[in-house]
Backbone as a ProteinNet text record, in pm:
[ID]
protein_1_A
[PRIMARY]
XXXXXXXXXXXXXXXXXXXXXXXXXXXXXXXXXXXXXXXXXXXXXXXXXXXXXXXXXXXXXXXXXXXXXXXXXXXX
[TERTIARY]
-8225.7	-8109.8	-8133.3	-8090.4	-8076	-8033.7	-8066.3	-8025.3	-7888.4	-7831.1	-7727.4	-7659.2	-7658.8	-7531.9	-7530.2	-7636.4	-7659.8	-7523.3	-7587	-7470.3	-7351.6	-7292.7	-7183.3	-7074.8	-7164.2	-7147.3	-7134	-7174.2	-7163.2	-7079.5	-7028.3	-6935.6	-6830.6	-6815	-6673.4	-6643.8	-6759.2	-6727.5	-6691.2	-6734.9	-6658.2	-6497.9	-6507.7	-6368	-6273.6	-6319.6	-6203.4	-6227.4	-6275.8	-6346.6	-6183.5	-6219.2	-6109.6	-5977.3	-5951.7	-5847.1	-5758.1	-5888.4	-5794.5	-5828.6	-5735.3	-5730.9	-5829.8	-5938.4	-5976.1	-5923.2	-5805.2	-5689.6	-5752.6	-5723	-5715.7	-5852.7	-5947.9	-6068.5	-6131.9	-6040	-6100.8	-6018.4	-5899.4	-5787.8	-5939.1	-5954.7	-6018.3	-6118.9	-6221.4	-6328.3	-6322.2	-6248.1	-6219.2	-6263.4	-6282.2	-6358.5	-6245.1	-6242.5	-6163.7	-6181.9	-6061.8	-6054.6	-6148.2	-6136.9	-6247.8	-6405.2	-6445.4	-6558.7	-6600.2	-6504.5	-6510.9	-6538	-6465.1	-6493.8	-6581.5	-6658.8	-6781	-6909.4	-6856.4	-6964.9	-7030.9	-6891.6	-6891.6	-6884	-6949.5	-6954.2	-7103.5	-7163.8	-7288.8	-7358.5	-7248.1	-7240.6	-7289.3	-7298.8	-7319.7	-7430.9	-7519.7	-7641.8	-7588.7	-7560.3	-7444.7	-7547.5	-7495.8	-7509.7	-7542.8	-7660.3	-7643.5	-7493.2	-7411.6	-7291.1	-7163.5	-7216	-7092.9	-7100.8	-7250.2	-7236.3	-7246.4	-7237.7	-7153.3	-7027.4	-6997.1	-6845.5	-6737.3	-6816.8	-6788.8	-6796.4	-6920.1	-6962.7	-6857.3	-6794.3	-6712.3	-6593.4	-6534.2	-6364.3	-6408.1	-6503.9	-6498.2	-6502.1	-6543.6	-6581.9	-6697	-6795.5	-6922	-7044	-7157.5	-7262	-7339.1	-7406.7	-7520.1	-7607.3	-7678.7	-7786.4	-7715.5	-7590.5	-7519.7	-7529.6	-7457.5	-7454	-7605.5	-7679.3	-7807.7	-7841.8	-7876.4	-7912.1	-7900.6	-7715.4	-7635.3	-7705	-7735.7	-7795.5	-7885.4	-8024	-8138.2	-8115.4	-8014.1	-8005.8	-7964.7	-7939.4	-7840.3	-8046.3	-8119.4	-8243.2	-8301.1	-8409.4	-8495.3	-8407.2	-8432.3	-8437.7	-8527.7	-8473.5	-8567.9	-8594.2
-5245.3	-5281.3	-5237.7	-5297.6	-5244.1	-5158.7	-5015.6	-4970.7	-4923.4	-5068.7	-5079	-5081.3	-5165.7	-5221.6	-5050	-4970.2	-4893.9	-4746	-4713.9	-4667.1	-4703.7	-4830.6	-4880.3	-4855.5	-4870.9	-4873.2	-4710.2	-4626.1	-4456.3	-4427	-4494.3	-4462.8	-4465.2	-4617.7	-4676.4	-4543.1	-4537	-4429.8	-4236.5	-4226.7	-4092.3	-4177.7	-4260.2	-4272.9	-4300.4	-4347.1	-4377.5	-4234.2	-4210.8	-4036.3	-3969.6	-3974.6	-3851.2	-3932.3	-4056.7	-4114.6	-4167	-4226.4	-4265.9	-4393.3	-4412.8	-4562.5	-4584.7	-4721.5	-4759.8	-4712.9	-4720.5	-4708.8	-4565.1	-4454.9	-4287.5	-4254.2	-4283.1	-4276.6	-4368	-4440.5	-4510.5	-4393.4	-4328.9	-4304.3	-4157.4	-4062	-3963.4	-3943.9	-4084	-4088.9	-4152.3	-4140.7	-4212	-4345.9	-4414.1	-4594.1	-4716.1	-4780.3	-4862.4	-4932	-4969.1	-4970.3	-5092.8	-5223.7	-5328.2	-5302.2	-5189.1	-5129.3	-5067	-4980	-4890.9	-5029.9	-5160.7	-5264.6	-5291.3	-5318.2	-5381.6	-5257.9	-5192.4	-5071.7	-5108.7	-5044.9	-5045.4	-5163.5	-5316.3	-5409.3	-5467.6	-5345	-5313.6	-5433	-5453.9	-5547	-5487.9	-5366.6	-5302.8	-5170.2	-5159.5	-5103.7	-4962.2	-4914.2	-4784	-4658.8	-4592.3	-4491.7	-4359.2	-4270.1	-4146.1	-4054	-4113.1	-4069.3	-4136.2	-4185.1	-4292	-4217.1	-4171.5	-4101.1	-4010.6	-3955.7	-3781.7	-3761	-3854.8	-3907.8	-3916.2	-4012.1	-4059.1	-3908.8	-3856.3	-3763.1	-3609.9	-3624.6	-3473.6	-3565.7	-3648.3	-3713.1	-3724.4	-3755.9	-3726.9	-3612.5	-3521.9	-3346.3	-3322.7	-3372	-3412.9	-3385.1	-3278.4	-3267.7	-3371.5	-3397.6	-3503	-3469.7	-3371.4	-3361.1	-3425.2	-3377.1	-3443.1	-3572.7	-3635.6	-3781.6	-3829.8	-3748.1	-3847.6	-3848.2	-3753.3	-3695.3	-3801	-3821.7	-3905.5	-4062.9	-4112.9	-4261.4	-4259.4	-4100.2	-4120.1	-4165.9	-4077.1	-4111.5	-4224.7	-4342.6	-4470.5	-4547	-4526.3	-4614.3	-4627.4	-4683	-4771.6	-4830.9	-4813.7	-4876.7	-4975.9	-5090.6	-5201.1	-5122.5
4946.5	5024.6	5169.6	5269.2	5441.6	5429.3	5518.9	5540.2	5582.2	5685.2	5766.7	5629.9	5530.9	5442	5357.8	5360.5	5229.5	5327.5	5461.3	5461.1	5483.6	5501	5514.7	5398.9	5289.1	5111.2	5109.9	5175.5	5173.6	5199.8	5323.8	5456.2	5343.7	5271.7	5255.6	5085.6	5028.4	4921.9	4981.2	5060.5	5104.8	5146.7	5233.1	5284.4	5186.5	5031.1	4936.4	4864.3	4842.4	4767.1	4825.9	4981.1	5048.6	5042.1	4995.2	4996.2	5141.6	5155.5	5361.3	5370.7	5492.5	5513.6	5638.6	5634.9	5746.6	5873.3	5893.9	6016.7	6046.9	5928.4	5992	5963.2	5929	5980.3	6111	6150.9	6258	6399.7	6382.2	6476	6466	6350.7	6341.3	6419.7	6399.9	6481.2	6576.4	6645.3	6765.7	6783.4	6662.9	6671.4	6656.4	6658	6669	6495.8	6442	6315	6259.5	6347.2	6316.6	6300.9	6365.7	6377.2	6281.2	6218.1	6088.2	5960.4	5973.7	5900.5	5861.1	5985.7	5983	5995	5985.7	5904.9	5798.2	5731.5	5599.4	5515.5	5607.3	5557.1	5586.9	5677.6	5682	5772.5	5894.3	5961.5	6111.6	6131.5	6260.3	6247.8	6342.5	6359.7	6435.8	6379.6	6465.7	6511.3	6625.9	6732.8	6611.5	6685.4	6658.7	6639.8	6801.8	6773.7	6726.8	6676.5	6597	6451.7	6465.8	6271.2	6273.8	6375.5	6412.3	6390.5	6478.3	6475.4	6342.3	6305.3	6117.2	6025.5	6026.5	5937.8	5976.7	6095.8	6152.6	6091.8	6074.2	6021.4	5897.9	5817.1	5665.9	5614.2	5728.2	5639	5598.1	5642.3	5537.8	5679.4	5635.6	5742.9	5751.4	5859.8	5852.8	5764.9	5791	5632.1	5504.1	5469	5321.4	5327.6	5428	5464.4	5466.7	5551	5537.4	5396.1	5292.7	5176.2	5103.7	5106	5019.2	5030.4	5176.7	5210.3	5100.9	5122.5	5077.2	4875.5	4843.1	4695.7	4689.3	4734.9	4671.6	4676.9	4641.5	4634	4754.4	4710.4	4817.9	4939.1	5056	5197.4	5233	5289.4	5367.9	5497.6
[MASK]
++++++++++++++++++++++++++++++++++++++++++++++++++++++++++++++++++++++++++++

């Protein structure tokens, strides 16, 4: 799978995990809520700090987050 879609598919399972809406993870990370969409629809090639960003409003370190990408399989 792409990368892009594999964490999008991460993104969107912490964000239902913690039980939030697109909206308050988008208000959290200061992104705009269409953006958080198309993440997690693995539609956008996102910033170092965009997944800083993301990874400080879920609660979750980058090492975990990256970790977590590395377990869902193989990367294109």
């Amino acid at each position: 799978m792409e990368l892009q879609r594999v964490f999008g598919k991460v993104i969107k399972e912490l964000r239902l995990q913690k039980k939030i809406s697109q909206e308050k993870l988008a208000f959290d990370s200061d992104i705009d809520r269409t953006y958080i969409s198309d993440i997690e629809k693995g539609d956008r090639n996102v910033s170092l700090l965009i997944i800083y960003r993301i990874a400080k409003a879920l609660q979750i370190s980058l090492s975990d987050l990256f970790k977590k990408i590395e377990d869902h399989g193989e990367i294109k």
